[in-house]
N, CA, C and O atoms as CSV, one atom per row, in Angstrom:
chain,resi,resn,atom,element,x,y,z
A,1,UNK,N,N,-103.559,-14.285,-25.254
A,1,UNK,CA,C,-103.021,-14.247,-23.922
A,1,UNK,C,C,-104.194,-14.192,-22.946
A,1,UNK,O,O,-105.148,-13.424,-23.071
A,2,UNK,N,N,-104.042,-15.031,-22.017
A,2,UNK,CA,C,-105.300,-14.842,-20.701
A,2,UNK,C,C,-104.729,-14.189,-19.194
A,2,UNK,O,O,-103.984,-14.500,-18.265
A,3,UNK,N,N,-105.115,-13.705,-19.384
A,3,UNK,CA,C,-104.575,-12.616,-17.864
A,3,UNK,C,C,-105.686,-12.961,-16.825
A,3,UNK,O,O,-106.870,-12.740,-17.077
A,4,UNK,N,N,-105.187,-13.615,-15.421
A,4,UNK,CA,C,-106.480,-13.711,-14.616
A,4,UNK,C,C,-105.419,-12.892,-13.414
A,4,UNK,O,O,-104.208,-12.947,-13.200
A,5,UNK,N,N,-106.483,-12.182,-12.827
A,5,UNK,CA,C,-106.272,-11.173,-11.624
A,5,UNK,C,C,-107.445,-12.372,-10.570
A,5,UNK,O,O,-108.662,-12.549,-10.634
A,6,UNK,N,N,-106.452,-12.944,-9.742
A,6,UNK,CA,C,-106.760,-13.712,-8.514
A,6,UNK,C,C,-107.234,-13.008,-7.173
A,6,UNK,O,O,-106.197,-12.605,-6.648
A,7,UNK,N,N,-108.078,-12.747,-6.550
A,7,UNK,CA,C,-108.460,-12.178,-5.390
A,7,UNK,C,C,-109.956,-11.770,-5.069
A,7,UNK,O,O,-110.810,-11.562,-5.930
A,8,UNK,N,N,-110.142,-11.687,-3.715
A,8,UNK,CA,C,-111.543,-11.408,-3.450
A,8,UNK,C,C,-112.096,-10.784,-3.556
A,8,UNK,O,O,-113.102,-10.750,-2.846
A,9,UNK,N,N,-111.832,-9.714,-4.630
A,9,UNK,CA,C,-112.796,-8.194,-4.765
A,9,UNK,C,C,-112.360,-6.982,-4.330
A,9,UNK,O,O,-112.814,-5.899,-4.699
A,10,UNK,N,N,-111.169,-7.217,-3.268
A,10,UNK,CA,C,-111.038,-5.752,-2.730
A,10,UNK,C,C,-110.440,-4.689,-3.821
A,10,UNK,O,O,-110.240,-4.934,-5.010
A,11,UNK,N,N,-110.244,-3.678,-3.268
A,11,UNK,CA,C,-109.989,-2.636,-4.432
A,11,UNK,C,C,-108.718,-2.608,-4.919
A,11,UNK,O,O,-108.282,-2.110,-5.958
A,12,UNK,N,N,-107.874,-3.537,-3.550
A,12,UNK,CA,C,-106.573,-3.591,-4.644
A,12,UNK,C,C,-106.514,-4.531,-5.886
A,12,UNK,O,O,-105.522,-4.371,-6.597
A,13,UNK,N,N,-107.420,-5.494,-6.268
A,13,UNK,CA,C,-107.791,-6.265,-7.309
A,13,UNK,C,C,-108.383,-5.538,-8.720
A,13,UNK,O,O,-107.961,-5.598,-9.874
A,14,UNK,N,N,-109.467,-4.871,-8.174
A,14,UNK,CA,C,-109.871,-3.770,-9.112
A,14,UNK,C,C,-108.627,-3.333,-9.360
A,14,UNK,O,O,-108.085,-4.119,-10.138
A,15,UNK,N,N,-107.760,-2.236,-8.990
A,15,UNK,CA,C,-106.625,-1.304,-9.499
A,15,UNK,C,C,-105.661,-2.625,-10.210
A,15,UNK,O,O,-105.519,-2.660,-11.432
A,16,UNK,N,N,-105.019,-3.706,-9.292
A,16,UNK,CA,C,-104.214,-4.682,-10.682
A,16,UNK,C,C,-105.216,-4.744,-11.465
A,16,UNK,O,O,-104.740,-4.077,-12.383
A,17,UNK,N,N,-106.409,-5.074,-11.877
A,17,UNK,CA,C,-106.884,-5.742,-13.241
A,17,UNK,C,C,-107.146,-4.087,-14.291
A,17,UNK,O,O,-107.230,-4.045,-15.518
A,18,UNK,N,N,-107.221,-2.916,-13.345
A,18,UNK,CA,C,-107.127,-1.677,-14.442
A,18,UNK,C,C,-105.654,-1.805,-14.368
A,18,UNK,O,O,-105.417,-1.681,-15.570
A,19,UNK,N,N,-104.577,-1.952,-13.855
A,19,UNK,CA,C,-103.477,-1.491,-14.878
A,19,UNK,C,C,-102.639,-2.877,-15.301
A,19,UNK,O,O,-101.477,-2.865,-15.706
A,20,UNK,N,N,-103.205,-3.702,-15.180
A,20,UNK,CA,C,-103.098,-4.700,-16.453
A,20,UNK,C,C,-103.796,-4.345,-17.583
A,20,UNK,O,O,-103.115,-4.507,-18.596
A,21,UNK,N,N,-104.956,-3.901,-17.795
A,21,UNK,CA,C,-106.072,-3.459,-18.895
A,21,UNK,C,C,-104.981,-2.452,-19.724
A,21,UNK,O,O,-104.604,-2.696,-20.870
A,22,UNK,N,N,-104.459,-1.035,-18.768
A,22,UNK,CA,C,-103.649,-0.217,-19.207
A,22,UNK,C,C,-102.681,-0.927,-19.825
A,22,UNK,O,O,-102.543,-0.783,-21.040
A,23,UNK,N,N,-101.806,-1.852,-19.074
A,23,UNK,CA,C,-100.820,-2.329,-19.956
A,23,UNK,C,C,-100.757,-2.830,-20.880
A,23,UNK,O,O,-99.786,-2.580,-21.594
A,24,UNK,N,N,-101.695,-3.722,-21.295
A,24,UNK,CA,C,-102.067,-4.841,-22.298
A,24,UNK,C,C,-102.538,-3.887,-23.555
A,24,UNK,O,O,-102.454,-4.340,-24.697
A,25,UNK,N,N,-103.162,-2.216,-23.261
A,25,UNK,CA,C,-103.673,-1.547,-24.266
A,25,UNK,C,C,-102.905,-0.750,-24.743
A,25,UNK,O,O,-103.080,-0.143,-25.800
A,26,UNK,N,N,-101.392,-0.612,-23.560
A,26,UNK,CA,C,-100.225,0.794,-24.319
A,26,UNK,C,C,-99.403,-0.232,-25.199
A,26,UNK,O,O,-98.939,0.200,-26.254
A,27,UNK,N,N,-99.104,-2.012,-24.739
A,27,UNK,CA,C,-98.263,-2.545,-25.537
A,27,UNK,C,C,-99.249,-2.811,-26.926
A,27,UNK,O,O,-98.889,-3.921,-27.317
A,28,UNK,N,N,-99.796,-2.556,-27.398
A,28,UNK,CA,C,-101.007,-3.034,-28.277
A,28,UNK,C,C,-101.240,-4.309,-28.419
A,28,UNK,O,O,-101.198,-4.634,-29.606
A,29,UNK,N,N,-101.524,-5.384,-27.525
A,29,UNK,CA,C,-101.763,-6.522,-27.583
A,29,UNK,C,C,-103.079,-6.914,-26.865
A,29,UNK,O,O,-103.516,-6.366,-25.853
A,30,UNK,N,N,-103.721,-8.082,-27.627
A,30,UNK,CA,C,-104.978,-8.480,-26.934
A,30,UNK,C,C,-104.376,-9.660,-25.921
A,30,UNK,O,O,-103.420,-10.428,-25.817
A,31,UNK,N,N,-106.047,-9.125,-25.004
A,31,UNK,CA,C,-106.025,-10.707,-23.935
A,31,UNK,C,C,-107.454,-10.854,-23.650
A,31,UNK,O,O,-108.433,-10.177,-23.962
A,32,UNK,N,N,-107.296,-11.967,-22.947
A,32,UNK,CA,C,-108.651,-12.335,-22.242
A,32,UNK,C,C,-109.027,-12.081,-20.959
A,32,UNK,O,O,-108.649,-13.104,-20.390
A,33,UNK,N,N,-109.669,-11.184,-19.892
A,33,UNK,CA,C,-109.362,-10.932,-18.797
A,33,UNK,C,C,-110.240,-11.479,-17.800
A,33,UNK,O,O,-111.288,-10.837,-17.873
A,34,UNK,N,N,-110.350,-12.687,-16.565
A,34,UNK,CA,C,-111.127,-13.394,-16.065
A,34,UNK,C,C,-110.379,-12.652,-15.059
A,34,UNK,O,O,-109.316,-12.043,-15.182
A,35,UNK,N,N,-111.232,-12.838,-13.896
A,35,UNK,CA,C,-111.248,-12.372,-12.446
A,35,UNK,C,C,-111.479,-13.593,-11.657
A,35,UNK,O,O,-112.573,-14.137,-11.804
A,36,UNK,N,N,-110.468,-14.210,-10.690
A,36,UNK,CA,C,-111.067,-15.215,-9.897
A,36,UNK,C,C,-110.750,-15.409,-8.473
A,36,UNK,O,O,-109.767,-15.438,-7.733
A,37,UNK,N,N,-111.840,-15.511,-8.434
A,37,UNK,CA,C,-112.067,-14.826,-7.063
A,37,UNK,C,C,-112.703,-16.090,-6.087
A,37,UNK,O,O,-113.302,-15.817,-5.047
A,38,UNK,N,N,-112.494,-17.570,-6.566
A,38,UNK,CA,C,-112.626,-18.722,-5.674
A,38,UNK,C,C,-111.857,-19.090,-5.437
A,38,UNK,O,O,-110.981,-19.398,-6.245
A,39,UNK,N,N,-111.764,-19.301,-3.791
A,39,UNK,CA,C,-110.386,-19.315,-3.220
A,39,UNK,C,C,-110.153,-20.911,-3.148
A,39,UNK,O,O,-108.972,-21.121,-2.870
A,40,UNK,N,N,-110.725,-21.843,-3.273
A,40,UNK,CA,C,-110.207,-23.245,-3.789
A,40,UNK,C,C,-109.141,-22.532,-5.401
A,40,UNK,O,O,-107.924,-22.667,-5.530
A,41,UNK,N,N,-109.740,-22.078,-6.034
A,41,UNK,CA,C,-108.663,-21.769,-7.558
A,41,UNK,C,C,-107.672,-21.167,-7.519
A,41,UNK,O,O,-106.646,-21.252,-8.193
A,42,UNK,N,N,-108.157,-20.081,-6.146
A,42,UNK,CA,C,-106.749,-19.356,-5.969
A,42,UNK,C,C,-106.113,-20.095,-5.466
A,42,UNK,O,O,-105.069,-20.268,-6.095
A,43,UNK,N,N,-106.202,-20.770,-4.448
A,43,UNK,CA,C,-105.173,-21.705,-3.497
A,43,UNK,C,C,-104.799,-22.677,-4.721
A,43,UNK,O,O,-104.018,-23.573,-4.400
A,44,UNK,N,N,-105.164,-22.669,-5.915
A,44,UNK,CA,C,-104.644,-24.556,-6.701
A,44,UNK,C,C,-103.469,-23.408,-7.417
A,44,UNK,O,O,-102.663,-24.037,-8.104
A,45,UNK,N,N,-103.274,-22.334,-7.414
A,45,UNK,CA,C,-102.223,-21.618,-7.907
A,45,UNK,C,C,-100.927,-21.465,-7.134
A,45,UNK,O,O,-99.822,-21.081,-7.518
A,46,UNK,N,N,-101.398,-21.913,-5.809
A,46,UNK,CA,C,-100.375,-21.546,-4.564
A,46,UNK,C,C,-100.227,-20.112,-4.139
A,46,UNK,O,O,-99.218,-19.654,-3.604
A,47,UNK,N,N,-101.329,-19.439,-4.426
A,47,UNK,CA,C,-101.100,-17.936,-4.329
A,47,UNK,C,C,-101.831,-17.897,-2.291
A,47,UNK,O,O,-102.827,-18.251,-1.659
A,48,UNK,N,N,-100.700,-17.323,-2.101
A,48,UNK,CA,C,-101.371,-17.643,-0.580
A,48,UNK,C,C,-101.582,-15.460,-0.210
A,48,UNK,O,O,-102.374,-15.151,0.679
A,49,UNK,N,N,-100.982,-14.547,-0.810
A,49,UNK,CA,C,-101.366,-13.479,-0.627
A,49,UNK,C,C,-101.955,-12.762,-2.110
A,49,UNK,O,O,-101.308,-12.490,-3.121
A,50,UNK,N,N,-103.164,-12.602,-1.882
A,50,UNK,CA,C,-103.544,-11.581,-3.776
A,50,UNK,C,C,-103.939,-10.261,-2.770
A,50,UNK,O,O,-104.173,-10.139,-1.568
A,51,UNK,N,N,-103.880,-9.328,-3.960
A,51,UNK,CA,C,-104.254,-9.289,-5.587
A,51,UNK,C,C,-102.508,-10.220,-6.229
A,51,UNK,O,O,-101.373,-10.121,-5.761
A,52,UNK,N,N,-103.005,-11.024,-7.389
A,52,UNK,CA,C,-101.389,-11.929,-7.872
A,52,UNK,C,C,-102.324,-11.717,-9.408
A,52,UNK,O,O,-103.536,-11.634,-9.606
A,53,UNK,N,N,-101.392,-11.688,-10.138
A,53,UNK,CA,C,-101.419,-11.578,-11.635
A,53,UNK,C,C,-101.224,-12.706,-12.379
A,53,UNK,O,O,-100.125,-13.174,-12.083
A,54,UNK,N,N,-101.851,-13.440,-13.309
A,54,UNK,CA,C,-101.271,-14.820,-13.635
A,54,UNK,C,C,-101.347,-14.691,-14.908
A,54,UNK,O,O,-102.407,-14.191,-15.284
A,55,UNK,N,N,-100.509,-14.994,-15.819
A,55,UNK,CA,C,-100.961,-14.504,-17.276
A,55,UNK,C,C,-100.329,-16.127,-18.190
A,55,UNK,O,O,-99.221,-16.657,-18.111
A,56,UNK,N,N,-101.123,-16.394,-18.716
A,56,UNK,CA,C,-101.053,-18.269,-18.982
A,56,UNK,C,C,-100.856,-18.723,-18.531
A,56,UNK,O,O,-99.844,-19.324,-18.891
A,57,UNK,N,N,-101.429,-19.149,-17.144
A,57,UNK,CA,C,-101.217,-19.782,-16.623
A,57,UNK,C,C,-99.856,-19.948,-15.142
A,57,UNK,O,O,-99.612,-20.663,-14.170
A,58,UNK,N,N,-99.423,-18.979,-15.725
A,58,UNK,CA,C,-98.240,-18.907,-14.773
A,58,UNK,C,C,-98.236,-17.641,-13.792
A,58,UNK,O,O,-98.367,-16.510,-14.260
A,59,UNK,N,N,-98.147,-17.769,-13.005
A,59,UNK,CA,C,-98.207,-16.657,-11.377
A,59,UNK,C,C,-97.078,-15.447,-11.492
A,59,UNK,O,O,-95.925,-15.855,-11.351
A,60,UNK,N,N,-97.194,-14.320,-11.679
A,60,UNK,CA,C,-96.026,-13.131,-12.077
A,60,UNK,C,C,-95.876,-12.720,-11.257
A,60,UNK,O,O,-94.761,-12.300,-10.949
A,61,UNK,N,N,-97.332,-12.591,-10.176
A,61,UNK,CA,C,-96.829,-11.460,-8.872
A,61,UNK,C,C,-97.818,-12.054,-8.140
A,61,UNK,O,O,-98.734,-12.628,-8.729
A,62,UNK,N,N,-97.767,-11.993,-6.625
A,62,UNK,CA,C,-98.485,-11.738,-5.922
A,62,UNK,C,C,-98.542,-10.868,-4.400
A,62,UNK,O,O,-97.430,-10.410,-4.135
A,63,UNK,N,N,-99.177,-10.675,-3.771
A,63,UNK,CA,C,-99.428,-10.108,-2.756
A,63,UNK,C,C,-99.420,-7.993,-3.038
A,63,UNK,O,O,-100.012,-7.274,-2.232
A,64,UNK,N,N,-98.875,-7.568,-3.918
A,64,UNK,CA,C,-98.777,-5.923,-3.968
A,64,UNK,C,C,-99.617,-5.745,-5.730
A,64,UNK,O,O,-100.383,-6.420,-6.418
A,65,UNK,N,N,-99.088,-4.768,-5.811
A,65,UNK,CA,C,-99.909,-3.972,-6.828
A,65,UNK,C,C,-98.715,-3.417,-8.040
A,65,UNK,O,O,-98.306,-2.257,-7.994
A,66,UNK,N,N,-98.284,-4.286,-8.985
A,66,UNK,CA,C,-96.899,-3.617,-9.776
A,66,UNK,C,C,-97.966,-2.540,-10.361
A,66,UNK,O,O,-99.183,-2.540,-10.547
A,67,UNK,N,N,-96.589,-1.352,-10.615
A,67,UNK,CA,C,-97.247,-0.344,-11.647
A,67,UNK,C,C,-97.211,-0.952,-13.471
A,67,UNK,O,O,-96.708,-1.959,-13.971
A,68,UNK,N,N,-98.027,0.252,-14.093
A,68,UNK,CA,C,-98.159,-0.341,-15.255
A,68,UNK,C,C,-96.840,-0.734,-16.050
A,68,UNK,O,O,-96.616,-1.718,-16.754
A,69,UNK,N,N,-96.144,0.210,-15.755
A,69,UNK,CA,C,-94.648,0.063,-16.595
A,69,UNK,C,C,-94.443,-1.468,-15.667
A,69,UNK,O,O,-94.359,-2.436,-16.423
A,70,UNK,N,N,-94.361,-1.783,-14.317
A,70,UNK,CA,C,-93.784,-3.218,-14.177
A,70,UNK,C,C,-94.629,-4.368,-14.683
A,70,UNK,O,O,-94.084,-5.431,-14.981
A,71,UNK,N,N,-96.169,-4.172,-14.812
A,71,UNK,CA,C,-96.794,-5.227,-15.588
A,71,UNK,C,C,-96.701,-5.196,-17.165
A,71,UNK,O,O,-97.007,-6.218,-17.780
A,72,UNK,N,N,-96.344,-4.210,-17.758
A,72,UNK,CA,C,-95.665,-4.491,-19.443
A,72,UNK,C,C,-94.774,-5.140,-19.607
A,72,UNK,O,O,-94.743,-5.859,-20.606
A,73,UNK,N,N,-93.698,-5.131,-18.674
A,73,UNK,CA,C,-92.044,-6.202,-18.599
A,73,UNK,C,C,-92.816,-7.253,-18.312
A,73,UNK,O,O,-92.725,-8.076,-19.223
A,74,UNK,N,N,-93.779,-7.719,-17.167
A,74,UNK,CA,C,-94.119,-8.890,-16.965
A,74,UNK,C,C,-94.582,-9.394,-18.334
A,74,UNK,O,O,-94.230,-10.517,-18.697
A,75,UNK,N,N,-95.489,-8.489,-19.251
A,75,UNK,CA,C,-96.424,-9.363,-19.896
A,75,UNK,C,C,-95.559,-9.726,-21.112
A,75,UNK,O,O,-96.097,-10.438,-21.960
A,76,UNK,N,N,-94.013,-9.247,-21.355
A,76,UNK,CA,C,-93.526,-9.084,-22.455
A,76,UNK,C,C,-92.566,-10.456,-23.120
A,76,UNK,O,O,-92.042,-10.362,-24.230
C-alpha cells in the first residue's frame, strides 16, 4: 500500500502523516509513506485544499485532519 500525505509542510501535514503512521501500525499492515509537497502533483490530484490523504492512488480526504480511528476505516 502507498500512502502519500499531499501538502506544503505545515504542521497539519506532519500530524495526518503521524496518524496515518499510527493507523497503518495499530491495523498491522505495511505501506510506503511519500510526502508531496509539489504543488503541480498536488494540483494533478485535484486536491485544491491539503493536508489530503491519498492511499493508491486515490484521494480519501482532503482539506482537515481525520483522527486515527477515521483513517483505519479509510485504509480498510
Amino acid at each position: 500500500m502507498k500512502i502519500e500525505i499531499l501538502g506544503m509542510g505545515c504542521k497539519k501535514c506532519s500530524d495526518l502523516m503521524d496518524g496515518a503512521k499510527k493507523a497503518v501500525a495499530q491495523l498491522g499492515m505495511e505501506a510506503e509513506f511519500v510526502k508531496v509537497d509539489d504543488i503541480k502533483k498536488i494540483m494533478a490530484y485535484g486536491v485544491m485544499t491539503t493536508p489530503a490523504l491519498v492511499v493508491d492512488g486515490v484521494v480519501k480526504v482532503s482539506g482537515k485532519i481525520p483522527n486515527v480511528e477515521e483513517i483505519k476505516t479509510l485504509l480498510k
